[in-house]
Structure formats: structure tokens, C-alpha cells
N, C-alpha and C positions, 0 to 999 in steps of 0.2 A: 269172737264167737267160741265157746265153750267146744271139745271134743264130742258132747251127748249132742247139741246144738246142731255142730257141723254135720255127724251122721243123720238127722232126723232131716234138715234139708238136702240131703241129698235123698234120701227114700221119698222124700214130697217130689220130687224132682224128677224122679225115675214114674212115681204112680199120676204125674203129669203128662209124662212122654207115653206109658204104655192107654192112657185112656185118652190119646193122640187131641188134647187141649191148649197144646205148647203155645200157640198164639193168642191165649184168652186167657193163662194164669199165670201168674207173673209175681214172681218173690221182687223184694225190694228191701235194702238197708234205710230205704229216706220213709222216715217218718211224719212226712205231711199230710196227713189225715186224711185233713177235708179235702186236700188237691187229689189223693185216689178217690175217694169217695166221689167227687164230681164227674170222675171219669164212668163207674158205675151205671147200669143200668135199674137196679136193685140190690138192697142190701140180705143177704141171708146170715141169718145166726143160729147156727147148729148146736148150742150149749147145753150142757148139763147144769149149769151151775155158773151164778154170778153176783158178786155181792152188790152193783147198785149197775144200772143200764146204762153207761157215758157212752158209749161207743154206738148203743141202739140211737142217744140222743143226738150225740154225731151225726147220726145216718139219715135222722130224720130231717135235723137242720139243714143237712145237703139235699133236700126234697128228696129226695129216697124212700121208695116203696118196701117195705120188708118182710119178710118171710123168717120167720122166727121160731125156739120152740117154746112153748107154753111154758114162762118159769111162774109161778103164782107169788107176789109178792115182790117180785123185780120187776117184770115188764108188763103184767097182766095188768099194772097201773098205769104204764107209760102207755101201751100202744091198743089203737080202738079195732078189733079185728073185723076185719073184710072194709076198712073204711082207710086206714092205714097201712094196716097191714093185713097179714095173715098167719094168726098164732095154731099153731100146728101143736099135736100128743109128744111129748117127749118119745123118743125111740119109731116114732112113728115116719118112716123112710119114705111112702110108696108117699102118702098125705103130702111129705115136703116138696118130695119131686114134682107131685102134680101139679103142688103151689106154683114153687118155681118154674114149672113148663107153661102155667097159664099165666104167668104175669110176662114170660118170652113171650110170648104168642098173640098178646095183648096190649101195645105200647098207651092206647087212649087209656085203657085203666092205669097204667104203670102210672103215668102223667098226672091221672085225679089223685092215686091215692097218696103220690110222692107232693103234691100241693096239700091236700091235709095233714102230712107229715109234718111238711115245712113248719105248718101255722100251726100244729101242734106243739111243736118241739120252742115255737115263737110264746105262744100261751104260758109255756109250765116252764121255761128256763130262763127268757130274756132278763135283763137288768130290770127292768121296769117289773116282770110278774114276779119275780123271785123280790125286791124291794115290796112289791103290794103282801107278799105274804106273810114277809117278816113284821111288817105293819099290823096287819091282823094278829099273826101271834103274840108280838107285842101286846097290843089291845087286849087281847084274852086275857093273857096271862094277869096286866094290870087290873083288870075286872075282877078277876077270881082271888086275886089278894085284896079286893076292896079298898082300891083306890083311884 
């Protein structure tokens, strides 16, 4: 871990202990994705900016309900809002919290939207749908060259 690296997890570290969450946030070197992710209640993504969703897809595959911010053009395609998830204003703080406070507060919903997640994330990335697509692209493409 890099010196800029080491000091920025220790300031995560310290604005963990003073907003007293030490038992619910949790750094980690092991990068098994989907074993944190199943631990999860919900997934939130606070982003500015991202060039393709894996990680939203991730989250879905782990039935994970998500709370997102509105990227248009990366996730606005992936996830169905209030059905899946919940895409929030960029910059828009109070919006996210409230998200995240009603889906605490809510597990029956957590449960449906993280099962359409699932079957979402099942639809648009499995081996099977990602093969039927490239088929149709295929297809297309042979049509339009006239063969």
C-alpha cells in the first residue's frame, strides 16, 4: 500500500470511529467481491463517474437492492428505479439518505427489489443472454451486408 494509500485509510478510519460505526464498516485487503457483497444488506453507490457498472452488476447478482447516483448512460441502463433500485440526483445527499434510511427500515422491500435485481443482473449478463445477444448482433450485422 502506497504512502498517499496508507494515510487516506487511516483518515477512513478515524471518520469511522468519530461517526461511532466501527462495528458496521469494515476495510478489508481480501477481495472476494461477491462473499462481501452477500454479507450486505444493500448495495449503495455514491459516484460521480464511471465508465461501465461491474460492480453495480455484482451487486445485483448478489440480489442486492441498490441505492445509486443517477449516472445517465452507465447505470440509467442497468438498473430499473424504484423496482431495483433507487437512482438518486447526483450531489443530492438528503435524497440518498432518505433512500438508504427506507430501504433500513423496510427489509420486505429490500427482499423484492434485491430478487429483481438478481433476475435482472440474470437477463442482461448471464452466458446464455450475453451468447443470445451476440447472435442477434451477428444476425444484424449479416443482413446489413446482404448476406
Amino acid at each position: 500500500m502506497g504512502e498517499d494509500s496508507t494515510a487516506y485509510l487511516a483518515e477512513l478510519k478515524q471518520l469511522r470511529g468519530s461517526a461511532g460505526v466501527e462495528d458496521r464498516v469494515y476495510f478489508s485487503d481480501d477481495q472476494d467481491v461477491p462473499g462481501h457483497l452477500r454479507q450486505a444488506d444493500l448495495f449503495v453507490f455514491a459516484s460521480r463517474g464511471e465508465g461501465f457498472g461491474t460492480v453495480q452488476i455484482e451487486a445485483m447478482a448478489s440480489g442486492l437492492p441498490s441505492v445509486a447516483t443517477r449516472l445517465p448512460g452507465v447505470n440509467t441502463d442497468i438498473y430499473r428505479d424504484g423496482i431495483d433500485a433507487y437512482l438518486v440526483a447526483l450531489d443530492d445527499v438528503d435524497e440518498m439518505v432518505d433512500k438508504i434510511a427506507h430501504l433500513a427500515r423496510h427489509p420486505d422491500q429490500r427482499e423484492q427489489m434485491g430478487q429483481a435485481a438478481r433476475g435482472r443482473a440474470e437477463s442482461m449478463v448471464s452466458l446464455e443472454s450475453v451468447a443470445d445477444q451476440y447472435l442477434q448482433l451477428y444476425g444484424a450485422l449479416k443482413s446489413s451486408a446482404g448476406q
